[in-house]
KEDRENPA-795353 format. One record per residue (C-alpha): residue number from 0; residue in three letters; chain; x, y, z. Coordinates in steps of 0.1 Angstrom, whole numbers, padded with zeros to 4 digits. Example, Ala and Ser with C-alpha at 12.3 -4.5 7.8 and 13.67 -1.06 7.14 Angstrom:
<rs>
<r><seq>0</seq><type>ALA</type><mol>A</mol><x>0123</x><y>-0045</y><z>0078</z></r>
<r><seq>1</seq><type>SER</type><mol>A</mol><x>0137</x><y>-0011</y><z>0071</z></r>
</rs>
This chain:
<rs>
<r><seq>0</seq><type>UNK</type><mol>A</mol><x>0783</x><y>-2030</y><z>2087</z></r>
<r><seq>1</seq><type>UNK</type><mol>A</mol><x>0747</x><y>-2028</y><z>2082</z></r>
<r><seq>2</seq><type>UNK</type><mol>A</mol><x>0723</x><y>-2044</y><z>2101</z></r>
<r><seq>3</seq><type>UNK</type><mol>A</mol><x>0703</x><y>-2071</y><z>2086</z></r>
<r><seq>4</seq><type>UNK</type><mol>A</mol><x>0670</x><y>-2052</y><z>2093</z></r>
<r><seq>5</seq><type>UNK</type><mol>A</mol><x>0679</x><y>-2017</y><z>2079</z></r>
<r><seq>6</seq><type>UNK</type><mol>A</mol><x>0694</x><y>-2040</y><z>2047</z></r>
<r><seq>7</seq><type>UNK</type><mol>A</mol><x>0657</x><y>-2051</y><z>2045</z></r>
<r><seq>8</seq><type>UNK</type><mol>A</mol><x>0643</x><y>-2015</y><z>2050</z></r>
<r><seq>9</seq><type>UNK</type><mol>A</mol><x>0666</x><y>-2001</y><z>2024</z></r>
<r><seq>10</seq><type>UNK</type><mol>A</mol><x>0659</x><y>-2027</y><z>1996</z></r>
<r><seq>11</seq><type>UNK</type><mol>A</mol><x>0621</x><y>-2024</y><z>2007</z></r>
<r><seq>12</seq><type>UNK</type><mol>A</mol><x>0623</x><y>-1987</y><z>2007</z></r>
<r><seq>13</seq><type>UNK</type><mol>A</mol><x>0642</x><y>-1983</y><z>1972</z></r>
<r><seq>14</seq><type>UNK</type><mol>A</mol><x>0617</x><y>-2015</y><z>1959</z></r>
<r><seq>15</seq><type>UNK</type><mol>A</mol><x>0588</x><y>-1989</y><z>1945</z></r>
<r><seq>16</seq><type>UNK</type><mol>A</mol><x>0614</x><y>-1961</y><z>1933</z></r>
<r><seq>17</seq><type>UNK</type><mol>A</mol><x>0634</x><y>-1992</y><z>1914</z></r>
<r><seq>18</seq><type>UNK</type><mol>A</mol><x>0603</x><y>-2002</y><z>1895</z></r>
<r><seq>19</seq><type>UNK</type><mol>A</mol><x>0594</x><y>-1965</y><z>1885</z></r>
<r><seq>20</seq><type>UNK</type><mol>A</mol><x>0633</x><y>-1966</y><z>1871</z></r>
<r><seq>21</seq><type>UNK</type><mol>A</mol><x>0627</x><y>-1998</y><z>1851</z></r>
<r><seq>22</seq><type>UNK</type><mol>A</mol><x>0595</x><y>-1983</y><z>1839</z></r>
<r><seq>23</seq><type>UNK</type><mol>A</mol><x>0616</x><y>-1952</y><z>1824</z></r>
<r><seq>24</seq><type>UNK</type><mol>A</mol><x>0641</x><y>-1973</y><z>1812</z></r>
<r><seq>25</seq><type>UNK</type><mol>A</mol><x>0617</x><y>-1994</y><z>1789</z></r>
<r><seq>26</seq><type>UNK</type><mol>A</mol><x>0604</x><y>-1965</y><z>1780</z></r>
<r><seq>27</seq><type>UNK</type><mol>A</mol><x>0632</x><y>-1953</y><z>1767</z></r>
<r><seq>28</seq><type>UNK</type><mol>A</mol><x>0641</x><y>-1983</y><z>1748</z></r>
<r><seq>29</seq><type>UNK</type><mol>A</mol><x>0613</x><y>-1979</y><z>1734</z></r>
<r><seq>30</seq><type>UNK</type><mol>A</mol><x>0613</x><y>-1942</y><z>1725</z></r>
<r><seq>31</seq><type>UNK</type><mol>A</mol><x>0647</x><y>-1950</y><z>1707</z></r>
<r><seq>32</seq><type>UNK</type><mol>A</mol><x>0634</x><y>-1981</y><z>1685</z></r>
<r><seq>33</seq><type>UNK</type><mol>A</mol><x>0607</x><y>-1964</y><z>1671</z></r>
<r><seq>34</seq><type>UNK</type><mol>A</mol><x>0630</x><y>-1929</y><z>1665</z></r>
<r><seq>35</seq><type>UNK</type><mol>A</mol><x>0615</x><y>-1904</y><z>1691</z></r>
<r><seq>36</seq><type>UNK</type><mol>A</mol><x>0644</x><y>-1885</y><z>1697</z></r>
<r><seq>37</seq><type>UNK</type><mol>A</mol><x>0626</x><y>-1860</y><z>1719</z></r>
<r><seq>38</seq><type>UNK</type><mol>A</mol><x>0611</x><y>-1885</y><z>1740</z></r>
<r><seq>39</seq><type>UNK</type><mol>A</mol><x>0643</x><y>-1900</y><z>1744</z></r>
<r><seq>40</seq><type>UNK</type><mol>A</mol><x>0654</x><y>-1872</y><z>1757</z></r>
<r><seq>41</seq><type>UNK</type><mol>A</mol><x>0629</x><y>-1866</y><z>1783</z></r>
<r><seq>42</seq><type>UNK</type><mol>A</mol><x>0629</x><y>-1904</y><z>1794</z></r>
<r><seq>43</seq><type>UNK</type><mol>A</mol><x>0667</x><y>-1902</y><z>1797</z></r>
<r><seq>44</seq><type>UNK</type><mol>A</mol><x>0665</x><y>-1868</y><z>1824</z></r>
<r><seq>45</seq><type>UNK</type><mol>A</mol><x>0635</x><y>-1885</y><z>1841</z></r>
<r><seq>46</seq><type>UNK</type><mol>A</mol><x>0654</x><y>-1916</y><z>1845</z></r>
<r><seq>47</seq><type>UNK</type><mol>A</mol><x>0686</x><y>-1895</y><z>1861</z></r>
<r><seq>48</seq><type>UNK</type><mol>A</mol><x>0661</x><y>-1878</y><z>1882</z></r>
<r><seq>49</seq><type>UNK</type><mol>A</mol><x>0648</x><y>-1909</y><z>1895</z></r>
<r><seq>50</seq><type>UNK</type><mol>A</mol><x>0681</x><y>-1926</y><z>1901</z></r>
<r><seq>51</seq><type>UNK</type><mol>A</mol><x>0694</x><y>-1892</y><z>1919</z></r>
<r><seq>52</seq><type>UNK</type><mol>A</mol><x>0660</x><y>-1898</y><z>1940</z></r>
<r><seq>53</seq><type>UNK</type><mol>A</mol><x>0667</x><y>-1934</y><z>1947</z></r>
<r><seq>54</seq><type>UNK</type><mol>A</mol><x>0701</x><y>-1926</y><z>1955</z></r>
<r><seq>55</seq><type>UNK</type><mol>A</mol><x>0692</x><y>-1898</y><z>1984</z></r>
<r><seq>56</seq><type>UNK</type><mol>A</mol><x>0668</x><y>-1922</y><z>1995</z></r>
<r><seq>57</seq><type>UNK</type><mol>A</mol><x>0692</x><y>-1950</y><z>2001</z></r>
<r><seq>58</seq><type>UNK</type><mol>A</mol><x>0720</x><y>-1926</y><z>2018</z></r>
<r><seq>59</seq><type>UNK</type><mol>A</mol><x>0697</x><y>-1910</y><z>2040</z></r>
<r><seq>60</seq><type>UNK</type><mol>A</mol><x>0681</x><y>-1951</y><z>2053</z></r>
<r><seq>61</seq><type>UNK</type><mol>A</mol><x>0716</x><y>-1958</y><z>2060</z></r>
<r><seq>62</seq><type>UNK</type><mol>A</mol><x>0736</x><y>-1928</y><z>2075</z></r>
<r><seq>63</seq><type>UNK</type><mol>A</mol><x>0704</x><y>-1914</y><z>2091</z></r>
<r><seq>64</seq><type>UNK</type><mol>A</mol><x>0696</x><y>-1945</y><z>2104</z></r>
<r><seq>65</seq><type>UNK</type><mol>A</mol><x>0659</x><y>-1943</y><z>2110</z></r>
<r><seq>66</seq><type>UNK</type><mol>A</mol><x>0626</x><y>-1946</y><z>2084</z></r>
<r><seq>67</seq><type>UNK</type><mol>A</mol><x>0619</x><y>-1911</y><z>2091</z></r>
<r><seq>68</seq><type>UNK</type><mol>A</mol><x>0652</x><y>-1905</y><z>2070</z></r>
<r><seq>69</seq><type>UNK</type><mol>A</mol><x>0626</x><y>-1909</y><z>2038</z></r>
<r><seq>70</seq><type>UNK</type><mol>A</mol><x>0628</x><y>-1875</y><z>2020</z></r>
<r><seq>71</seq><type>UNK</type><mol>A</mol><x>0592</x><y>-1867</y><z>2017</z></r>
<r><seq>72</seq><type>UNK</type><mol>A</mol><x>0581</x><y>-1847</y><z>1984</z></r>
<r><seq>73</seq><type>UNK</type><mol>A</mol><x>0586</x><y>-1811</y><z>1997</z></r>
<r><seq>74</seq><type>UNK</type><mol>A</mol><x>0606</x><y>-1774</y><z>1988</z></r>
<r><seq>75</seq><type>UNK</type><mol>A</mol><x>0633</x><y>-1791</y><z>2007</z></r>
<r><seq>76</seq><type>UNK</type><mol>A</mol><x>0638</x><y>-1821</y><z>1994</z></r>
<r><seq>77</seq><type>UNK</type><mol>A</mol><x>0641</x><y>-1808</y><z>1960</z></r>
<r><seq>78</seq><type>UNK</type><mol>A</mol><x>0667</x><y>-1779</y><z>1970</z></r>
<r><seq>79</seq><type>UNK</type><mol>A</mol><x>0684</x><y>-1813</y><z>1983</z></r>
<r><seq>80</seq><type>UNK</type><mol>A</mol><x>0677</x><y>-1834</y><z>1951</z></r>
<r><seq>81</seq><type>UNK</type><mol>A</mol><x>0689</x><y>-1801</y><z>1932</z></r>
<r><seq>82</seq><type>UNK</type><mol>A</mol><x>0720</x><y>-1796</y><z>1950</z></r>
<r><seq>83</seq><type>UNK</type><mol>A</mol><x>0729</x><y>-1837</y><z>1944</z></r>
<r><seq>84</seq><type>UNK</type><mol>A</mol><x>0724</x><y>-1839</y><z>1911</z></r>
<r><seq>85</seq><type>UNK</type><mol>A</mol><x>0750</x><y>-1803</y><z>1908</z></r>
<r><seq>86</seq><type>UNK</type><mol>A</mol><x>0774</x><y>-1823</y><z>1929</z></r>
<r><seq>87</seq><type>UNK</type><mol>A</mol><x>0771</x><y>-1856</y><z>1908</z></r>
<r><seq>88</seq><type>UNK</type><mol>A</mol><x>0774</x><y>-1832</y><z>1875</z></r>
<r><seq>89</seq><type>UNK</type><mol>A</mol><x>0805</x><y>-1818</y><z>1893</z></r>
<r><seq>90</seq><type>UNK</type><mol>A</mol><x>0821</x><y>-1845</y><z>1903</z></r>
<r><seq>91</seq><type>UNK</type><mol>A</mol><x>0821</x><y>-1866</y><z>1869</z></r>
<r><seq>92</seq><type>UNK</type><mol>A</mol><x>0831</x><y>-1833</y><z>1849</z></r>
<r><seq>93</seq><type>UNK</type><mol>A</mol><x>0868</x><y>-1836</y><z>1876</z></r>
<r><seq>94</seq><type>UNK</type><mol>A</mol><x>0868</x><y>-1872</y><z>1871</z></r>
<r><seq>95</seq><type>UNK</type><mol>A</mol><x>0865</x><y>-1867</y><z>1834</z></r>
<r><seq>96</seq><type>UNK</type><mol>A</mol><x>0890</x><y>-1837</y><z>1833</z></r>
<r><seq>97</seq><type>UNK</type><mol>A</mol><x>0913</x><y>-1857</y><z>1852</z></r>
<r><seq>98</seq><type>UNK</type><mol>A</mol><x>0910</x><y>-1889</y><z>1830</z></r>
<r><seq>99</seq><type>UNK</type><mol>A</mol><x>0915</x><y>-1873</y><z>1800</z></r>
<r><seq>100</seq><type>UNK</type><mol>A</mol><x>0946</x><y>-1853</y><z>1816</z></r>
<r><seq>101</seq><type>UNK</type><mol>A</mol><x>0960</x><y>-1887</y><z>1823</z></r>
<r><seq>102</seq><type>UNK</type><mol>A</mol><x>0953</x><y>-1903</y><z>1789</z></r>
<r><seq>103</seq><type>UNK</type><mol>A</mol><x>0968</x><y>-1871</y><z>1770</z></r>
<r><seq>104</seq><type>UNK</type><mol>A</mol><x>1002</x><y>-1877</y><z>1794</z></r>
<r><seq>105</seq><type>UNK</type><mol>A</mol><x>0998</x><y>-1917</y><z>1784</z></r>
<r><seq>106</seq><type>UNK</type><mol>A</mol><x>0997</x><y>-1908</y><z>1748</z></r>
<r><seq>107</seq><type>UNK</type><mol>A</mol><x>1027</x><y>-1889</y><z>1745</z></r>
<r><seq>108</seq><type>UNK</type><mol>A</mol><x>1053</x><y>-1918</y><z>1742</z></r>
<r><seq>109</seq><type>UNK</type><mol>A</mol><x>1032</x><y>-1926</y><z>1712</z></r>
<r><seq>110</seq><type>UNK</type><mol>A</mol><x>1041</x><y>-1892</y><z>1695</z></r>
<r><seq>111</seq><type>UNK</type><mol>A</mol><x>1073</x><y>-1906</y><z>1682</z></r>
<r><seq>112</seq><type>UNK</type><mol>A</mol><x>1052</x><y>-1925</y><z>1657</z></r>
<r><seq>113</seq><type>UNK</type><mol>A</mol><x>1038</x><y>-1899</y><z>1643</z></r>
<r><seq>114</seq><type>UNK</type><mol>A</mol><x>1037</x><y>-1888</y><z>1616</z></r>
<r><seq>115</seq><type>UNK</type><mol>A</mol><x>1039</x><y>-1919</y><z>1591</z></r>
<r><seq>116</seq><type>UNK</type><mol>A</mol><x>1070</x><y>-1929</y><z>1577</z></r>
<r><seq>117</seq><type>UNK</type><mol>A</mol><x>1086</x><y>-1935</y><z>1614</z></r>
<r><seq>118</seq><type>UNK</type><mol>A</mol><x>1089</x><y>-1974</y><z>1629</z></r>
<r><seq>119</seq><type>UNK</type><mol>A</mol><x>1057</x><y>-1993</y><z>1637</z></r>
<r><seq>120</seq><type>UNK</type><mol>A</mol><x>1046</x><y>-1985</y><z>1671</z></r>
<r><seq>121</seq><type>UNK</type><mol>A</mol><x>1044</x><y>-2018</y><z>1692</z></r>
<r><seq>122</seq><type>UNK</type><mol>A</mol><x>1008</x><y>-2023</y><z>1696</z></r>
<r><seq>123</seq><type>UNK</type><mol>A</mol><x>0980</x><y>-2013</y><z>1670</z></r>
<r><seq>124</seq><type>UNK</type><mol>A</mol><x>0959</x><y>-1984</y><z>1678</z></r>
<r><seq>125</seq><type>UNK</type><mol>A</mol><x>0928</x><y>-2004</y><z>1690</z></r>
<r><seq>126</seq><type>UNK</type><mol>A</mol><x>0946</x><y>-2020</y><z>1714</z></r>
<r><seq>127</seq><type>UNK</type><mol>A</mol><x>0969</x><y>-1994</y><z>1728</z></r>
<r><seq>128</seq><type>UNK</type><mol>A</mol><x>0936</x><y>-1971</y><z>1731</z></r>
<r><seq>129</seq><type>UNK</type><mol>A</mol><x>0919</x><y>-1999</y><z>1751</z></r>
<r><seq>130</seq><type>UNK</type><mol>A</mol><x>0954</x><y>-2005</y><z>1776</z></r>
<r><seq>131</seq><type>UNK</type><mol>A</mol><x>0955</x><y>-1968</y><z>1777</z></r>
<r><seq>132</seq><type>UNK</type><mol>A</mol><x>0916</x><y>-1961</y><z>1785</z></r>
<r><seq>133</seq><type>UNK</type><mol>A</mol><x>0913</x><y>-1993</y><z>1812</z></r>
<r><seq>134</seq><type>UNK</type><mol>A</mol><x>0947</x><y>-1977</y><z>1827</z></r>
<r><seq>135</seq><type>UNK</type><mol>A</mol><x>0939</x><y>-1943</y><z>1831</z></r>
<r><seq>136</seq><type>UNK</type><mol>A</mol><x>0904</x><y>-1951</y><z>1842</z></r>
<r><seq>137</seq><type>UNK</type><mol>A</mol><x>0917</x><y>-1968</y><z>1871</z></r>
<r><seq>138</seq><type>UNK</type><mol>A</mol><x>0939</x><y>-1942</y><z>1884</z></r>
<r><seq>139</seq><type>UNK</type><mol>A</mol><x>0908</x><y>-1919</y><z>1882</z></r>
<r><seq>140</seq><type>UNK</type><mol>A</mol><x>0889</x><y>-1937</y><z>1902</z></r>
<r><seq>141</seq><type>UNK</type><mol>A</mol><x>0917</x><y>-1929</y><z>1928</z></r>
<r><seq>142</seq><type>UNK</type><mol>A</mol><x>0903</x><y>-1893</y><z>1929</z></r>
<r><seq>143</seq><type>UNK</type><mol>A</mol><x>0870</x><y>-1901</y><z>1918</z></r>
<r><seq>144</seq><type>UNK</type><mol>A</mol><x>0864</x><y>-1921</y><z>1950</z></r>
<r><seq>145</seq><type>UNK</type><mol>A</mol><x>0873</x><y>-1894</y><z>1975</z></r>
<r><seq>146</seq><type>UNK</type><mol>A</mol><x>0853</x><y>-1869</y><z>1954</z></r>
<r><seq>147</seq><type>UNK</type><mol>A</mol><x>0825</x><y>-1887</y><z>1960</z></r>
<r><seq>148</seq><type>UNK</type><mol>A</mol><x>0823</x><y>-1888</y><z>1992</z></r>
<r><seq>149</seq><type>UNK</type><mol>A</mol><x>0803</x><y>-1850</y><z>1992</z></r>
<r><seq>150</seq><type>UNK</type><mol>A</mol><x>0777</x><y>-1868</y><z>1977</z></r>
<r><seq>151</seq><type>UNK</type><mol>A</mol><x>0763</x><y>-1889</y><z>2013</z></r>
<r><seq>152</seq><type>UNK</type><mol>A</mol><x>0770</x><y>-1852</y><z>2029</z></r>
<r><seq>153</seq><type>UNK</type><mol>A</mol><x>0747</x><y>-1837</y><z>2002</z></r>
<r><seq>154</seq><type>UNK</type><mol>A</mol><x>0716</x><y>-1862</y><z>2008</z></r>
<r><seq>155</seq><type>UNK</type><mol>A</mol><x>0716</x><y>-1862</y><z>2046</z></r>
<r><seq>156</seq><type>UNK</type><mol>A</mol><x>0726</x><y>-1820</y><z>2047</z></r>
<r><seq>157</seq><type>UNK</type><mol>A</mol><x>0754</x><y>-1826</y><z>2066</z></r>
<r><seq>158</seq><type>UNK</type><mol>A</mol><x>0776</x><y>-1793</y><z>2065</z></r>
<r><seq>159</seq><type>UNK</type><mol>A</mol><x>0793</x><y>-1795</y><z>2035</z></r>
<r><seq>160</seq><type>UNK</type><mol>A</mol><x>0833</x><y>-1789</y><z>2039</z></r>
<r><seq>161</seq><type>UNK</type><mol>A</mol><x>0856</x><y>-1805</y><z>2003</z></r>
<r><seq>162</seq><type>UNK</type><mol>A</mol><x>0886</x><y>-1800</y><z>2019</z></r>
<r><seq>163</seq><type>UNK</type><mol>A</mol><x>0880</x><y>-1821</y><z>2048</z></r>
<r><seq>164</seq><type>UNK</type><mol>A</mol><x>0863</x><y>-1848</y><z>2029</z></r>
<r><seq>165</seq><type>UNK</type><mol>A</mol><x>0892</x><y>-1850</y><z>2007</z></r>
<r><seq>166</seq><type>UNK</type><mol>A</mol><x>0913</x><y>-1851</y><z>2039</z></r>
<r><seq>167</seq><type>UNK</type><mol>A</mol><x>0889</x><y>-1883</y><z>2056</z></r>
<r><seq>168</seq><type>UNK</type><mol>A</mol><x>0900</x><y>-1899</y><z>2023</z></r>
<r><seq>169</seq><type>UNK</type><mol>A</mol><x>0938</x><y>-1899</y><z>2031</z></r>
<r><seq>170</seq><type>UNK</type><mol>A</mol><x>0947</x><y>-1934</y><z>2033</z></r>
<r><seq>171</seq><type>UNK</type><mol>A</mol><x>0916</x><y>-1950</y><z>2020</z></r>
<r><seq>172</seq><type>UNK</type><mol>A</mol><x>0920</x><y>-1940</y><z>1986</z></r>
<r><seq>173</seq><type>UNK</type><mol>A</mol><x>0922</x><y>-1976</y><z>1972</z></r>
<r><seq>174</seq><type>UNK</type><mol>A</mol><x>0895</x><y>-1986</y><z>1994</z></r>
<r><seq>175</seq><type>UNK</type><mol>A</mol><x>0868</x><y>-1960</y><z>1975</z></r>
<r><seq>176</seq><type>UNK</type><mol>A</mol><x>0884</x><y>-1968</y><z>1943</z></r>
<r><seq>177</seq><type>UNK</type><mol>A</mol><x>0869</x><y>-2002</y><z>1947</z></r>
<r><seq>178</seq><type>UNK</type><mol>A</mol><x>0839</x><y>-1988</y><z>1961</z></r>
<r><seq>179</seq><type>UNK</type><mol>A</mol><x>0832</x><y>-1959</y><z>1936</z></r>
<r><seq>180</seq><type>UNK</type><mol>A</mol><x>0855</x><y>-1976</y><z>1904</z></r>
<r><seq>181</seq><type>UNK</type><mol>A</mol><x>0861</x><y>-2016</y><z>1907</z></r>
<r><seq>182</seq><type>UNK</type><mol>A</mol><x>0824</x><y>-2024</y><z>1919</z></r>
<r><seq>183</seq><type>UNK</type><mol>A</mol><x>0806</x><y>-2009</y><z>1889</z></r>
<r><seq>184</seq><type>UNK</type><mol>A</mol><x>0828</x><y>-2018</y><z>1866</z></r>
<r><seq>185</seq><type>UNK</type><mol>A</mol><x>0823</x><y>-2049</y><z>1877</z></r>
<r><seq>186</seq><type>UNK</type><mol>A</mol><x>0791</x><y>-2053</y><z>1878</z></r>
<r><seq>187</seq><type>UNK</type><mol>A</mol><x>0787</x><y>-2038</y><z>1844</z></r>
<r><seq>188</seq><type>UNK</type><mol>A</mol><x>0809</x><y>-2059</y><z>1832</z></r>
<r><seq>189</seq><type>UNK</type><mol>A</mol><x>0785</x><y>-2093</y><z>1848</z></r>
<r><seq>190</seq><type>UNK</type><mol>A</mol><x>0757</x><y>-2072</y><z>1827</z></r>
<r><seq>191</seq><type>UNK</type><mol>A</mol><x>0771</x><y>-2074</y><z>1797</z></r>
<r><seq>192</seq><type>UNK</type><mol>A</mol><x>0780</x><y>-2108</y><z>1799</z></r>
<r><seq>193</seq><type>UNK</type><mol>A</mol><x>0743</x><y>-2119</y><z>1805</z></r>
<r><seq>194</seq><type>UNK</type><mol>A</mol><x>0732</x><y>-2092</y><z>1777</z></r>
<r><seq>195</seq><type>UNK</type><mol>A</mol><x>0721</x><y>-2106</y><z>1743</z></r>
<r><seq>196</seq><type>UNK</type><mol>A</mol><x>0713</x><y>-2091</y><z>1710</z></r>
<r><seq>197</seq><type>UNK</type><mol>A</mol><x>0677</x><y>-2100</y><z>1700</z></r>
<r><seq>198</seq><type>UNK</type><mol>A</mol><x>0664</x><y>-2100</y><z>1741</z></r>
<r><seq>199</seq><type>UNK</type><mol>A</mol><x>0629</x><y>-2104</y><z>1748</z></r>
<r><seq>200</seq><type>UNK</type><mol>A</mol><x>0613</x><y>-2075</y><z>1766</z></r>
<r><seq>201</seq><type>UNK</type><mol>A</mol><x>0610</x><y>-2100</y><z>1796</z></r>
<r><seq>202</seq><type>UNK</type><mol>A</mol><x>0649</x><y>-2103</y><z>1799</z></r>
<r><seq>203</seq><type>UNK</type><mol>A</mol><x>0654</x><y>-2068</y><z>1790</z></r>
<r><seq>204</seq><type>UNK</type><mol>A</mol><x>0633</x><y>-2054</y><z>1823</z></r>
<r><seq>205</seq><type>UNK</type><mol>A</mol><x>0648</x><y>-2083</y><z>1841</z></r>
<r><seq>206</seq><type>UNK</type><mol>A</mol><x>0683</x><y>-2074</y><z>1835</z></r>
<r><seq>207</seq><type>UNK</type><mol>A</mol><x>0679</x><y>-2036</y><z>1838</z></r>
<r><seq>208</seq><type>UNK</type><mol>A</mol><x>0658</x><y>-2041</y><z>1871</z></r>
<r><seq>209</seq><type>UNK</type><mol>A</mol><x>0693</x><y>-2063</y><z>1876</z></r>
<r><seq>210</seq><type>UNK</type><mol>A</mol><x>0709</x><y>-2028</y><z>1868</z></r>
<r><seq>211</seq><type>UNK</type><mol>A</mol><x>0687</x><y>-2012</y><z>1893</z></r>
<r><seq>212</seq><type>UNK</type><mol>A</mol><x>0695</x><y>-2034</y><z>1922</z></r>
<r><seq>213</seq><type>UNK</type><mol>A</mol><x>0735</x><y>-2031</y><z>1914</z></r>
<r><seq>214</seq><type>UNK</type><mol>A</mol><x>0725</x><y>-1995</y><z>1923</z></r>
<r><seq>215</seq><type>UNK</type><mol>A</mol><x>0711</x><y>-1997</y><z>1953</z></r>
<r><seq>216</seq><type>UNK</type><mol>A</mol><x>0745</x><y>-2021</y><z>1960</z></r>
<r><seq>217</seq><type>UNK</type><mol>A</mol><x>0764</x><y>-1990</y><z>1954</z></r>
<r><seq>218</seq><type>UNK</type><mol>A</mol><x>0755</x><y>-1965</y><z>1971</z></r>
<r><seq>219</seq><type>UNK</type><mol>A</mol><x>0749</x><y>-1986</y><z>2001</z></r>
<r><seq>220</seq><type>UNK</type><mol>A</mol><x>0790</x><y>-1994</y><z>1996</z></r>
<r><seq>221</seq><type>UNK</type><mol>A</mol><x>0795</x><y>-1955</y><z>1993</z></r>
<r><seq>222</seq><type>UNK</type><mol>A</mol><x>0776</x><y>-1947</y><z>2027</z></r>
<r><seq>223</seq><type>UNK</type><mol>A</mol><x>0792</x><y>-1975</y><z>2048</z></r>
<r><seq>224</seq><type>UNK</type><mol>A</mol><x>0824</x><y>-1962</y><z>2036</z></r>
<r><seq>225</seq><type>UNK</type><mol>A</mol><x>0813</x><y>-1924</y><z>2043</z></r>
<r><seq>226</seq><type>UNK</type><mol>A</mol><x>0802</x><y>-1936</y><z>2084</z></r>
<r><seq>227</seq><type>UNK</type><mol>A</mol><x>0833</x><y>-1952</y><z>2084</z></r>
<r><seq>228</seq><type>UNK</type><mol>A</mol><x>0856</x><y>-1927</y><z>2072</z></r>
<r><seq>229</seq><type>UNK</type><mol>A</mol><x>0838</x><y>-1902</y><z>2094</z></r>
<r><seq>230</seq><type>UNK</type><mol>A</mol><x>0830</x><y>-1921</y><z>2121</z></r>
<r><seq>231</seq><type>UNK</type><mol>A</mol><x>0844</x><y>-1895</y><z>2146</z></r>
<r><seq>232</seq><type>UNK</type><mol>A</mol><x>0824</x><y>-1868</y><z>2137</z></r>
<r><seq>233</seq><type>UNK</type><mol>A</mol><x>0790</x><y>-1864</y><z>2148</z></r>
<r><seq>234</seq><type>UNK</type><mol>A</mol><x>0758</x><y>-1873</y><z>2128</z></r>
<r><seq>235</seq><type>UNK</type><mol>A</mol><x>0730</x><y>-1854</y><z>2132</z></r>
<r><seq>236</seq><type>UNK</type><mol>A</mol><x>0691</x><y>-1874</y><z>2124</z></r>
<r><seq>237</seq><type>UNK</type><mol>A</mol><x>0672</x><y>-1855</y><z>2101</z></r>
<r><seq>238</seq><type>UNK</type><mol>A</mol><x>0638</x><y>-1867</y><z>2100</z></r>
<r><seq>239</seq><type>UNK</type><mol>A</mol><x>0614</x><y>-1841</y><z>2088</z></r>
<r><seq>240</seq><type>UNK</type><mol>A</mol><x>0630</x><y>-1853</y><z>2054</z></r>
</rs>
């Protein structure tokens, strides 16, 4: 677990970084009401910047384990805010080739209905998309969840080794499918049930700084899981950031 004062430290830390996100964020709201495609754009990669940021930051308070572990604004830190944002990009493209893989396999029973003229098939297309998307998404999250445990190694440098992080895995798989899957799909889910057409701008920053916090929740759950999975290796403090 984490210690009640590094919790502090890490929400304190991450406070400044999560109002710069909710100030991109508005902005891009805002961008996209009035039509500016290109500032759209540019708010959207400076908001994945920041997030990448905020996400280092928060690995590095809690693996690292020491407020020296911020990354100071340096060649280094963005080779190391390079290199995550390559191994976030790399990781959803396998998720995403893996999902779809399983969604083409779960949409071959449905082949017999095709083309028309043969019997109904049992659920309408809506619904059997839906069953089949939720399903498939799940079973993802099996791989997605050990495939992101590189991303903790990348924002503390740890020596970076797949295989064996695929191996510290074995066994927990369920456990970061939660983690990486279940928790954010929760929580998105607790968003859009307090979203509402028509917002003010109040309850728009306050739910996305809602978003921003949810964040922070996750890849504090990623880390602890990360120190626990690798618990006998050694970790090594990295504090010139």
């Amino acid at each position: 677990m984490l210690p009640w004062a590094n919790r502090v430290e890490v929400f304190r830390s991450a406070g400044w970084l999560l109002l710069v996100l909710l100030a991109g964020a508005l902005g891009y709201q805002l961008a996209a009401g009035y039509g500016e495609i290109s500032w759209a754009w540019s708010l959207t990669f400076f908001n994945i910047i920041v997030a990448s940021w905020l996400a280092i930051t928060v690995h590095r308070l809690v693996l690292l384990d020491a407020l020296e572990a911020m990354p100071g604004v340096n060649g280094r830190s963005m080779s190391r805010l390079l290199r995550f944002l390559l191994g976030v990009v790399v990781v959803w493209a396998i998720y995403t080739g893996v999902k779809l893989l399983l969604m083409a396999l779960a949409f071959l029973p449905f082949s017999r209905y095709v083309p028309v003229g043969e019997p109904a098939p049992p659920l309408d297309a809506p619904t059997a998309f839906w069953m089949i998307d939720l399903g498939t998404s799940v079973l993802a999250w099996f791989a997605l969840g050990r495939l992101s445990l590189v991303l903790p190694v990348i924002a503390t440098d740890q020596p970076l080794n797949p295989r064996e992080l695929w191996r510290a895995g074995r066994g927990s798989s369920w456990r970061l499918a939660i983690v990486v899957g279940a928790l954010p799909f929760s929580l998105q889910l607790l968003v859009d049930a307090l979203y509402r057409d028509g917002a003010t701008n109040v309850e728009t920053a306050l739910l996305l700084l809602l978003m921003g916090g949810f964040l922070v929740v996750q890849v504090v759950a990623l880390s602890l899981s990360y120190r626990a999975l690798t618990a006998h290796a050694p970790q090594t403090s990295d504090p010139l950031g």
